[in-house]
Backbone bond lengths (Angstrom), bond angles and torsions (degrees), N, CA, C in turn:
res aa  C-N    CA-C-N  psi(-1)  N-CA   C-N-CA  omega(-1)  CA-C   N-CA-C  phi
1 X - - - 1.474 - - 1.524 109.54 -
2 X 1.284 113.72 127.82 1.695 121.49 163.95 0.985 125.87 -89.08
3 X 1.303 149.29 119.93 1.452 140.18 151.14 1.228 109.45 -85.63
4 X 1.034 113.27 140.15 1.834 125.78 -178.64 1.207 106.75 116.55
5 X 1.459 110.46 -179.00 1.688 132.37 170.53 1.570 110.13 -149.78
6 X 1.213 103.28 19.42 1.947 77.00 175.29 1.370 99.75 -117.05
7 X 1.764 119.57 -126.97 1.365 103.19 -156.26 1.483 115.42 -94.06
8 X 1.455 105.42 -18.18 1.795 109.93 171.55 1.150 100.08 -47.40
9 X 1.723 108.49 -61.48 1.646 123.27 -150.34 1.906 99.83 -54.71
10 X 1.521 100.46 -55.76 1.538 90.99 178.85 2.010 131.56 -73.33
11 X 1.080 88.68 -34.01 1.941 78.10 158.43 1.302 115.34 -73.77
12 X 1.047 123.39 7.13 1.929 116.17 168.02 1.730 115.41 -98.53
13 X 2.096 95.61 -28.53 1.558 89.83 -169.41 1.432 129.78 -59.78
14 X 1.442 112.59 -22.26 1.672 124.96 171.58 1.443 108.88 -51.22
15 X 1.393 130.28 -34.99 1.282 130.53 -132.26 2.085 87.34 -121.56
16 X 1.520 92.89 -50.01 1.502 83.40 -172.11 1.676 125.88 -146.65
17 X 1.606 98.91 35.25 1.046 124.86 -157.12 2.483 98.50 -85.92
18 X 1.256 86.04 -27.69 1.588 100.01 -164.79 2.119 91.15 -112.75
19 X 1.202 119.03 -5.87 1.313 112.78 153.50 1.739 137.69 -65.27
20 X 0.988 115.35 151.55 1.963 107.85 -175.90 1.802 94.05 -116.94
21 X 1.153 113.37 -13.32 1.306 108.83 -156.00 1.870 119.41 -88.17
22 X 1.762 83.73 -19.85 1.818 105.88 174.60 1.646 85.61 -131.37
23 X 1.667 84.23 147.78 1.660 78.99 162.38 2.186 93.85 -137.90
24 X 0.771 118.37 137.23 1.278 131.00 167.19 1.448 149.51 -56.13
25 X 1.006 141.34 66.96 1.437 144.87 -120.10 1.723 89.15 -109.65
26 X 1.705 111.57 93.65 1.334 110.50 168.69 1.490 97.85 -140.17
27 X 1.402 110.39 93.21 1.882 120.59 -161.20 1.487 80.85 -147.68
28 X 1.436 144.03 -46.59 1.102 132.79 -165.71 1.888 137.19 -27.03
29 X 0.850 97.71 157.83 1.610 112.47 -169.08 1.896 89.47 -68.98
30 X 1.472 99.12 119.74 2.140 96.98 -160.29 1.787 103.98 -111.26
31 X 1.506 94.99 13.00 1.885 105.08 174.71 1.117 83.22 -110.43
32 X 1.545 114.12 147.27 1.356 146.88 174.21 1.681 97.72 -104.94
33 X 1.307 135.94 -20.12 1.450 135.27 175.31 1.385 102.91 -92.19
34 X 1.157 141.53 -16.35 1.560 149.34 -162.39 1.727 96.92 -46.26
35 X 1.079 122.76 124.79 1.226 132.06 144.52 1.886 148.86 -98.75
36 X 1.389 95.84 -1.03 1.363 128.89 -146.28 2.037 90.02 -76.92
37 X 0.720 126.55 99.61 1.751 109.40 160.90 1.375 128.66 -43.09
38 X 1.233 111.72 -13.75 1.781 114.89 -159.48 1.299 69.27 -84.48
39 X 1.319 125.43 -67.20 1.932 133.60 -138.42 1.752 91.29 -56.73
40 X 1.515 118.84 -64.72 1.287 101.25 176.30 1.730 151.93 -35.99
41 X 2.034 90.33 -48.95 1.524 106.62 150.16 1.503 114.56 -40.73
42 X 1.169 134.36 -35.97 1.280 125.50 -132.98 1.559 77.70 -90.81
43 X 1.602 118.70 -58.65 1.252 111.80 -152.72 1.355 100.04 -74.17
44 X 1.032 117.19 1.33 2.314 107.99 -171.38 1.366 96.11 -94.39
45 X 1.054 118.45 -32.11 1.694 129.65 177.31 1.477 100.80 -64.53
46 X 1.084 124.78 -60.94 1.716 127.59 179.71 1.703 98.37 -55.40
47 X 0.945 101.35 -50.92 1.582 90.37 -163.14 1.561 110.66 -75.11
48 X 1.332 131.44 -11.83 1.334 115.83 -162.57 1.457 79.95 -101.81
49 X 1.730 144.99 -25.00 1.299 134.79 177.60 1.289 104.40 -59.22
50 X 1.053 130.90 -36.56 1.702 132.99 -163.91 1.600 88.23 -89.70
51 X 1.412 155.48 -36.38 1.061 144.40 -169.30 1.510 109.89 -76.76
52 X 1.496 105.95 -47.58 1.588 119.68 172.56 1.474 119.16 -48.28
53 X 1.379 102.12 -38.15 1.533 96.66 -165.40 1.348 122.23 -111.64
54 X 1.157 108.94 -1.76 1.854 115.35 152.98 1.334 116.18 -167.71
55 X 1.652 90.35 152.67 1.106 98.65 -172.15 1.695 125.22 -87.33
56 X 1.537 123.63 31.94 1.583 120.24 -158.14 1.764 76.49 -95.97
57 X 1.511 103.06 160.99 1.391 119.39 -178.78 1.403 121.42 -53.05
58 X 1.026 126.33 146.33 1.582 117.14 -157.61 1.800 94.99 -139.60
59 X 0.998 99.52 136.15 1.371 113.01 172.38 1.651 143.22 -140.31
60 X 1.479 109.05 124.12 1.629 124.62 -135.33 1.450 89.42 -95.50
61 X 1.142 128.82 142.33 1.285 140.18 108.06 1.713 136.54 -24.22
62 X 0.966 129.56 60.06 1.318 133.98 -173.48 1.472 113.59 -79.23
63 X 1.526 137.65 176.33 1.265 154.26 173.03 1.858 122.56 -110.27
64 X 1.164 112.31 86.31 1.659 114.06 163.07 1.136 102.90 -27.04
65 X 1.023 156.26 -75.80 1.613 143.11 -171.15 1.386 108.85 -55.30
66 X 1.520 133.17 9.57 1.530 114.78 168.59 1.656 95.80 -86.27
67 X 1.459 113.85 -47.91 1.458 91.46 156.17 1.029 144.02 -103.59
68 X 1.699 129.63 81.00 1.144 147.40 157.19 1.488 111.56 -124.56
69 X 1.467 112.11 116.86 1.427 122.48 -157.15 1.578 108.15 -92.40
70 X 1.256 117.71 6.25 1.577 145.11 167.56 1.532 98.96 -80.09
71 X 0.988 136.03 -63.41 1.721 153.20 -176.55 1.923 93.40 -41.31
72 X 1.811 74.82 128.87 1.750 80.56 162.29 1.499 111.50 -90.18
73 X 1.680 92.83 167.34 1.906 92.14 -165.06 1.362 105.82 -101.22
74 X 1.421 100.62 79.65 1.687 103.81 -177.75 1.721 109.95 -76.22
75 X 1.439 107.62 153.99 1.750 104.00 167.78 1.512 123.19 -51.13
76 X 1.453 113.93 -0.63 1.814 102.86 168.72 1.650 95.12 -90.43
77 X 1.339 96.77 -49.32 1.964 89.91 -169.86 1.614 112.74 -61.33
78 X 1.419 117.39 -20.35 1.880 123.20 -176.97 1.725 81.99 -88.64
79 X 0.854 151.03 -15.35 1.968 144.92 -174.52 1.662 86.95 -87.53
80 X 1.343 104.08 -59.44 1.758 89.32 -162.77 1.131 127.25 -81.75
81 X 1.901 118.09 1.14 1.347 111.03 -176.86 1.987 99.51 -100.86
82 X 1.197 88.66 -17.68 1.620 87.93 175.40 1.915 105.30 -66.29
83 X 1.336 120.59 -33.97 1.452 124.92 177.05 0.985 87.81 -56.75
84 X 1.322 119.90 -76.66 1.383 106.72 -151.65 1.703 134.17 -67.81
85 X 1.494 106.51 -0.69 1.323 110.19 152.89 1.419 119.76 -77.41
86 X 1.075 127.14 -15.82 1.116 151.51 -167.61 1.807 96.67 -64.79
87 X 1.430 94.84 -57.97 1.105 89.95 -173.36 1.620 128.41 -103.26
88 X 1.325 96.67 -17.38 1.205 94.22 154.67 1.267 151.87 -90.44
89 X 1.969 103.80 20.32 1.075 125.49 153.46 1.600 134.97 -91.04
90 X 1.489 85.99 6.73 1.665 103.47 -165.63 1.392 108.86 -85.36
91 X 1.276 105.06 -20.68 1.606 106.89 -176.84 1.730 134.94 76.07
92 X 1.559 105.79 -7.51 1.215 132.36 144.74 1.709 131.37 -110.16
93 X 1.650 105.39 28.42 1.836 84.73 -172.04 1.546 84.25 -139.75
94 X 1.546 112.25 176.52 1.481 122.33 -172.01 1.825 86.10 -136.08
95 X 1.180 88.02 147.29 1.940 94.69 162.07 1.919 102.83 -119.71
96 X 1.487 69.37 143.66 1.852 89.60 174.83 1.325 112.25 -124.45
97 X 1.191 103.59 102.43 1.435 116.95 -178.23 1.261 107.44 -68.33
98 X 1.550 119.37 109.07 1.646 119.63 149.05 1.372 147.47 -80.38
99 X 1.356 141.83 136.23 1.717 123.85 172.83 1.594 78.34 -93.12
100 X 1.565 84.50 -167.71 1.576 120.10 -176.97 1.721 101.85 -42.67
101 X 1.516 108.93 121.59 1.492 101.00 -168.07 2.064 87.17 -113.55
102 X 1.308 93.22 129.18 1.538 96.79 156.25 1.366 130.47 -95.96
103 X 1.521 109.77 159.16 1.621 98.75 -157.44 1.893 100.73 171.65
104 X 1.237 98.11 140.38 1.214 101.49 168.46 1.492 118.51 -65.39
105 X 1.674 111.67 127.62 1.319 104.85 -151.25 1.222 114.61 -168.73
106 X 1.473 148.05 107.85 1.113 139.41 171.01 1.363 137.92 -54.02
107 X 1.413 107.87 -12.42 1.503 124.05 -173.91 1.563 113.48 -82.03
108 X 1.541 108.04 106.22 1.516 125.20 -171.53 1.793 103.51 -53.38
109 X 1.462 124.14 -30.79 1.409 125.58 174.00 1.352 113.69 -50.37
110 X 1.448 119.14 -56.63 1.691 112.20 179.59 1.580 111.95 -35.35
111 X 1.230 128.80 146.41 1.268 162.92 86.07 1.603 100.75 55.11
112 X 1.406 88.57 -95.84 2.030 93.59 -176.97 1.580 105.08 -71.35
113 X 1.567 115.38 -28.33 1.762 94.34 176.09 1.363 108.89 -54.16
114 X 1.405 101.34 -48.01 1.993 96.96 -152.95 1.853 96.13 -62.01
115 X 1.244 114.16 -53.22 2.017 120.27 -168.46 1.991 87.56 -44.13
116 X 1.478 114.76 -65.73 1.519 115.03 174.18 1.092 103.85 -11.73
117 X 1.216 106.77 -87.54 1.444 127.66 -148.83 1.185 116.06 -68.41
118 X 1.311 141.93 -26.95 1.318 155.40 144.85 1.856 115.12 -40.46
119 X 1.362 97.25 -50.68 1.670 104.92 -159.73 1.635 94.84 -87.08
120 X 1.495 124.80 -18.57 1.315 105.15 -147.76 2.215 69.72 -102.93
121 X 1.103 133.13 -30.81 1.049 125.13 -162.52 1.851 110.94 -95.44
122 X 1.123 102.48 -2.18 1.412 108.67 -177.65 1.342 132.19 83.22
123 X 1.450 109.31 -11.82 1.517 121.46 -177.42 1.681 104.32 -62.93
124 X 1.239 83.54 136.43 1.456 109.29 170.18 1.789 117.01 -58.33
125 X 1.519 113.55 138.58 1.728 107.57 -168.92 2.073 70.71 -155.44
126 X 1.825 86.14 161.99 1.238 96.90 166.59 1.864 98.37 -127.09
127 X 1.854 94.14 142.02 1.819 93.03 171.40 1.165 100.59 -102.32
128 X 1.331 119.03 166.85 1.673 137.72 -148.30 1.756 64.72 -125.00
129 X 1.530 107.49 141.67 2.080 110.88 178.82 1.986 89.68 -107.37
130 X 0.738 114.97 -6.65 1.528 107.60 -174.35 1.421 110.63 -116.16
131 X 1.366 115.64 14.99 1.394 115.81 143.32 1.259 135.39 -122.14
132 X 1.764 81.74 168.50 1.573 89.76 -158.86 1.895 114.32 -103.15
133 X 1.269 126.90 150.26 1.341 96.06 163.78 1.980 101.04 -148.42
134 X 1.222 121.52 169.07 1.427 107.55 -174.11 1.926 96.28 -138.39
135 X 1.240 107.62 130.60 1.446 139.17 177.17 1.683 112.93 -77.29
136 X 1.264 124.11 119.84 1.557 122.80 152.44 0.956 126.08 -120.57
137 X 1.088 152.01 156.01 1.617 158.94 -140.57 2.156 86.47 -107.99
138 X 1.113 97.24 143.48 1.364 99.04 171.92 1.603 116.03 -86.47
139 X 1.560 98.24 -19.26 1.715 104.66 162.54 1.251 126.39 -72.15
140 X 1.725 126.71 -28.74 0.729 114.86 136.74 1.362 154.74 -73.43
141 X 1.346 128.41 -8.54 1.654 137.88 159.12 1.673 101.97 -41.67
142 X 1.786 103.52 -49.26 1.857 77.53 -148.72 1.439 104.61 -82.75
143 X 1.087 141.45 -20.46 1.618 137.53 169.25 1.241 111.96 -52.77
144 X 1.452 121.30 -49.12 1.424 122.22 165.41 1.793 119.91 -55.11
145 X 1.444 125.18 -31.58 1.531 119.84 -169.51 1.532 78.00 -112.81
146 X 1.448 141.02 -12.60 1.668 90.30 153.68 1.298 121.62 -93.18
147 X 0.828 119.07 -0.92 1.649 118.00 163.55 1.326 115.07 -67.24
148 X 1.622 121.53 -40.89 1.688 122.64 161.88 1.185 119.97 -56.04
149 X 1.451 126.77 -37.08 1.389 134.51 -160.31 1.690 103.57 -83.98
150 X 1.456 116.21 -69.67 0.985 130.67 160.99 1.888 142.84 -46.69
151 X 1.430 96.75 -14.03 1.619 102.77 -178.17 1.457 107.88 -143.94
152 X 1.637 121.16 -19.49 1.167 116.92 179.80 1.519 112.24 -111.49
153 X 0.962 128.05 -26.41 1.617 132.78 163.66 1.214 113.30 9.54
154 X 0.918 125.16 121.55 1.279 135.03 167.53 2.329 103.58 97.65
155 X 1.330 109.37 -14.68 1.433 89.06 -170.02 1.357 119.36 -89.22
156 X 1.506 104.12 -14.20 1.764 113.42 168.35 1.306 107.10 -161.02
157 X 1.688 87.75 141.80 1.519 100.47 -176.23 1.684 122.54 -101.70
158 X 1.178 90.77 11.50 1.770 95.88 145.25 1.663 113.69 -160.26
159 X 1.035 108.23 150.63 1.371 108.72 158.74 1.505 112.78 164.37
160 X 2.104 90.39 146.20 1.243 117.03 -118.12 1.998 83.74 -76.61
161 X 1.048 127.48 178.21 1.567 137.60 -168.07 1.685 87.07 -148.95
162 X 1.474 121.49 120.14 1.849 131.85 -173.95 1.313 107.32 161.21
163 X 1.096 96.50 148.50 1.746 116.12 -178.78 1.147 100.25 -49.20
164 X 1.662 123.46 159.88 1.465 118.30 -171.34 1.551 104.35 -100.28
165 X 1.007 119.51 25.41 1.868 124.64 150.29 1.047 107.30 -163.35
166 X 1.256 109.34 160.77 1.518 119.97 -165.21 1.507 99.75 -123.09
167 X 1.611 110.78 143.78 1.698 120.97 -167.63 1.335 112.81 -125.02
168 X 1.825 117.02 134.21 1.281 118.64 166.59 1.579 114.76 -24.17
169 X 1.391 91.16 158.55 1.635 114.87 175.43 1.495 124.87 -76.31
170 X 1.354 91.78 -29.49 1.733 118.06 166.28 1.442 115.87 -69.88
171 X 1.450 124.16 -25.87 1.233 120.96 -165.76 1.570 96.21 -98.20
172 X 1.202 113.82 -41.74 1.296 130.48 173.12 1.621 108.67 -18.82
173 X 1.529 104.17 -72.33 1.315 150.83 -123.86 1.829 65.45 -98.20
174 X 1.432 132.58 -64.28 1.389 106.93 -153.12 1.569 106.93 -98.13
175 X 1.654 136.11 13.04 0.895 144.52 162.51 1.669 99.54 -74.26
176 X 0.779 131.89 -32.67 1.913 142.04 -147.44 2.097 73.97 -94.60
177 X 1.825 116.95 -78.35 0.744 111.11 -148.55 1.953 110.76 -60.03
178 X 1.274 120.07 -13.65 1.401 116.69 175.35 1.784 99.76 -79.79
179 X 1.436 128.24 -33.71 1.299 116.03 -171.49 1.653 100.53 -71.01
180 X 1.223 109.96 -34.01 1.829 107.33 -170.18 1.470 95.15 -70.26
181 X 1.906 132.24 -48.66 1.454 122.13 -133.16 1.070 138.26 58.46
182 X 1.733 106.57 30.69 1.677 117.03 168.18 1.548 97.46 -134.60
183 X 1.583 110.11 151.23 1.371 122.23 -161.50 1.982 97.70 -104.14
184 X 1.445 124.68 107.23 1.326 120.35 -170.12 1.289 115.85 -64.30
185 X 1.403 136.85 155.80 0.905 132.12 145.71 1.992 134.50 -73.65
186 X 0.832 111.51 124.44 1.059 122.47 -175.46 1.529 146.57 -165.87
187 X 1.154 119.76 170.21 1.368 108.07 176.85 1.950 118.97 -134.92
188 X 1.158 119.61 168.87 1.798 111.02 -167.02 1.592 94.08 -115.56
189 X 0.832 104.98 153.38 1.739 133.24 146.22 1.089 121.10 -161.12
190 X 1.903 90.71 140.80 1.663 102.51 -171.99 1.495 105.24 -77.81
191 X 1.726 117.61 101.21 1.042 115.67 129.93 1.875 114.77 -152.18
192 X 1.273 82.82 -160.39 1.976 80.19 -170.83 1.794 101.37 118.39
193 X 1.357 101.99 168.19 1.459 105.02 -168.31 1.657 101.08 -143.01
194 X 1.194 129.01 133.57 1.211 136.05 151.98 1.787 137.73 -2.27
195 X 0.852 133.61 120.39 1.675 132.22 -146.13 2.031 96.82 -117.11
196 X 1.095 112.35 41.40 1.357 111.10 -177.91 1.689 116.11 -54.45
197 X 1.693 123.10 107.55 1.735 122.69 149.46 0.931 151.97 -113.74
198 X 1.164 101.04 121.19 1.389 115.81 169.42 1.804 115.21 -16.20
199 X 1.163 137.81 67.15 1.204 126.41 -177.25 1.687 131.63 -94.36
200 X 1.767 102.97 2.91 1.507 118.83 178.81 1.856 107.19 -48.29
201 X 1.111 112.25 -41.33 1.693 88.99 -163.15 1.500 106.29 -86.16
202 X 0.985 137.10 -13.61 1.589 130.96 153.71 1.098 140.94 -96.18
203 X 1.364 119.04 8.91 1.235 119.38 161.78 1.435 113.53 -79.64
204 X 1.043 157.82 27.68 1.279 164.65 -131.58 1.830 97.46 -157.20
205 X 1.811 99.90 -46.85 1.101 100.83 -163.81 1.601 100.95 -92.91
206 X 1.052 98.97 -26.60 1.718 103.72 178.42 1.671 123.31 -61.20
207 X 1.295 95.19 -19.32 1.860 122.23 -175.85 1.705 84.51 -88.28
208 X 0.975 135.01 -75.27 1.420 134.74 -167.68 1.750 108.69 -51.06
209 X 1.490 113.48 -27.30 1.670 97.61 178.80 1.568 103.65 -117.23
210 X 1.510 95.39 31.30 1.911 88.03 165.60 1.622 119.76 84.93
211 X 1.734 108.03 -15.07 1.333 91.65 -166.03 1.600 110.12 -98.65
212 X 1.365 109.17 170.24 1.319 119.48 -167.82 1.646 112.99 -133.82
213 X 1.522 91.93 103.19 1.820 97.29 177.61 1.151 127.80 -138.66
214 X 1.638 90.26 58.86 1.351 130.24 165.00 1.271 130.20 -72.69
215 X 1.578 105.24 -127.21 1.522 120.57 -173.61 1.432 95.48 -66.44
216 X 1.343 135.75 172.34 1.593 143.67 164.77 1.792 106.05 34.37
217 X 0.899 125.93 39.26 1.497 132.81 -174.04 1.630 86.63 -93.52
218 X 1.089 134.42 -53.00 1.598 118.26 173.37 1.140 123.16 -96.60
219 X 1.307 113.12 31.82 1.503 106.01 156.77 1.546 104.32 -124.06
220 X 1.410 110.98 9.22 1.544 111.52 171.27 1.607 93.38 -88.75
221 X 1.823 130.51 -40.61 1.258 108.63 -159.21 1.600 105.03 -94.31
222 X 1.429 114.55 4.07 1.459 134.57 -179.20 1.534 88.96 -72.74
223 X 1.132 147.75 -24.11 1.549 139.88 -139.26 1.402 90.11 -131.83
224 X 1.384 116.68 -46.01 1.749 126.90 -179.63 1.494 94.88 -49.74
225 X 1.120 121.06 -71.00 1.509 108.72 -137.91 1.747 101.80 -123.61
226 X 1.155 122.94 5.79 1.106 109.58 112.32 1.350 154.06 -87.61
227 X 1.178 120.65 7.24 1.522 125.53 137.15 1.256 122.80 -28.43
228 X 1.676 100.38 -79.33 1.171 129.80 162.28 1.600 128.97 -26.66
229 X 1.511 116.49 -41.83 1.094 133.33 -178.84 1.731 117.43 -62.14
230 X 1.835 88.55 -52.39 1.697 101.65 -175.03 1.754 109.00 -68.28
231 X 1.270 105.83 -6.73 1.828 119.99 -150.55 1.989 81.14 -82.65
232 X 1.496 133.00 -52.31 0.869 128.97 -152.36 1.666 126.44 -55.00
């Protein structure tokens, strides 16, 4: 079972959309700036109905920056670490910690939309040089969390799914601008804080399904999806 409709919800529905036995919890609040109380209610309300009312394995959407002790404790990161006790007090759910997930996607909040959309239109943005942020392919997430869901169940109740280092905002920003071939406008200031992960419990598994999110891992999805971007 899926809950949701955007891009979690649909790279999971192939896999576990017509299942009873997992159900999928990708409904979450998908701005990281969100301030709104209703929007939060909304999702704690969804989620404790889906916790209440059965017990098949349930699986959260969580935030890599709830653990990064560098991260300020804004009301999205205090919304999502309370979920995720939520559920990992329930005794049927797993959290999957995400960073910045790339993905074909209409939602102007992601990561590569906003740098896109900025660089390919010329508008002016400022990068913070002392932060950090780390990119995963949404093709790669789901081979990795069904392999958690499906074979590891039960051995940890969270853990985080992200490239195994995480890269300035600056580098970001000029990997994107060589895949597009437009020069952004912009400006720097030093601030921002470090994006440290935890990446021990999947690399093990990531070696077993072939994938590689290593060396040049963002300048392969720098080229992916902005491709993709200019294509629209």
């Amino acid at each position: 079972m899926i809950v949701g409709k955007g891009l979690l919800a649909n790279a999971f529905e192939q896999h576990y959309g017509r299942r009873s036995d997992v159900v999928v919890f990708a409904s979450g609040v998908s701005n990281s700036g969100e301030r709104r109380v209703e929007e939060f209610e909304r999702e704690r309300n969804l989620l404790l109905d889906q916790l209440s009312s059965t017990k098949a394995r349930l699986v959260y959407f969580g935030s890599c920056a709830v653990g990064n002790p560098f991260e300020a404790r804004t009301p999205y990161l205090v919304h999502k670490a309370a979920m995720e006790q939520l559920v990992r007090s329930s005794g049927h759910g797993m959290v999957l910690r995400l960073p910045q997930v790339a993905g074909h996607s209409s939602n102007p909040n992601t990561l590569i939309n906003f740098l896109c959309h900025h660089l390919v239109t010329g508008e002016h943005f400022t990068v913070w040089t002392r932060a950090e942020r780390n990119l995963i392919d949404i093709d790669d997430i789901v081979p990795i969390a069904r392999l958690l869901i499906d074979e590891h169940w039960g051995e940890y109740d969270v853990v985080p799914i992200a490239a195994l280092r995480s890269t300035p905002i600056l580098d970001i920003v000029k990997a994107l601008e060589e895949a597009l071939g437009a020069k952004g406008h912009y400006s720097t200031e030093e601030k921002g804080v470090a994006f440290p992960i935890d990446t021990s419990i999947i690399q093990p598994l990531v070696g077993s399904l072939g994938i590689d999110l290593g060396e040049g891992y963002l300048q392969r999805i720098a080229t992916k999806y902005a491709s993709a971007f200019t294509a629209r």
